[in-house]
C-alpha positions as CSV (number, residue, x, y, z in Angstrom):
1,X,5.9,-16.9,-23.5
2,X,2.2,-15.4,-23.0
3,X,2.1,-11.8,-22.3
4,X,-0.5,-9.2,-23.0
5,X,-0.3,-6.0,-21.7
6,X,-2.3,-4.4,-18.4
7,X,-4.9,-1.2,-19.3
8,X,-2.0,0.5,-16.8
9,X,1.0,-0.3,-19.3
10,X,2.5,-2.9,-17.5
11,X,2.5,-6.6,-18.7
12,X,0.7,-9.4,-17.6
13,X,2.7,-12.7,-17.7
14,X,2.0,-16.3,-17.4
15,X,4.7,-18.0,-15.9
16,X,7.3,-15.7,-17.7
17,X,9.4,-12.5,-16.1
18,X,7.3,-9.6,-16.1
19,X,9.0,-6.5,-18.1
20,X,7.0,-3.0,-18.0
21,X,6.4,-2.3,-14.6
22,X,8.8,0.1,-13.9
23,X,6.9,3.0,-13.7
24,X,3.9,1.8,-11.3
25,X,7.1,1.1,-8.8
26,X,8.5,4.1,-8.8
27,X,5.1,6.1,-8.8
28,X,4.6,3.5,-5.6
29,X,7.9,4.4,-3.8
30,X,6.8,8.1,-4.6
31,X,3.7,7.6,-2.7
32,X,5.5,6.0,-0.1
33,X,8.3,7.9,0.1
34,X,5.4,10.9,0.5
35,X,3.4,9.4,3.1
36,X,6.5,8.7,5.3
37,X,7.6,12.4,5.2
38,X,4.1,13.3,6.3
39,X,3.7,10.9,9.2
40,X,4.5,13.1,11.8
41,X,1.7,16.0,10.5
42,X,-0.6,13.7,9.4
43,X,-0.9,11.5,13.3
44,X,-1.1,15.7,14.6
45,X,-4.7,14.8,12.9
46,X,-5.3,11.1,13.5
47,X,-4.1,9.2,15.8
48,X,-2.0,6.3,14.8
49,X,-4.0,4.1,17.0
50,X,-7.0,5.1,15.5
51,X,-5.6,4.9,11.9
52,X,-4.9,1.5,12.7
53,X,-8.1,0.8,14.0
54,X,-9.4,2.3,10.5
55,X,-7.5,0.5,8.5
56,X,-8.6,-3.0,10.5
57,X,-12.1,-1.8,10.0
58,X,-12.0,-1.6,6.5
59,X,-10.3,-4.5,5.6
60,X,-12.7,-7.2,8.0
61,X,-9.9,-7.7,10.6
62,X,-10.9,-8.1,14.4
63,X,-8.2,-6.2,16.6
64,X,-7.9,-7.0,20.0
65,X,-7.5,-3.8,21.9
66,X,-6.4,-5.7,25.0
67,X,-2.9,-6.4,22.9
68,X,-2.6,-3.9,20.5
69,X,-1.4,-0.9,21.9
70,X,1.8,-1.8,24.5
């Protein structure tokens, strides 16, 4: 099996399983366990429409305002 390993510790795999990555996940979840906790203080700053019509923005997507919000 071909692995070499990521400049962020984890392994890169060709067609095997992938071993290593166990700390990027949990400092994921951490993040995201974080961010959920700190919805409701952080939409008393930014809307969550216009978060979402942020996030659209940056990532090239086209949001139809006539459907998006109801």
């Amino acid at each position: 099996m071909d692995q070499e390993t990521s400049d962020r510790g984890g392994v890169i795999s060709n067609g095997g399983p992938v071993m290593g990555s166990f700390p990027q996940v949990s400092q994921m979840l951490s993040k995201f366990d974080s961010t959920i906790a700190n919805q409701e203080e952080h939409h008393k700053r930014i809307s969550f429409q216009d978060e979402s019509r942020a996030l659209c923005q940056r990532h090239g997507v086209t949001l139809d305002q006539r459907y998006a919000w109801d």
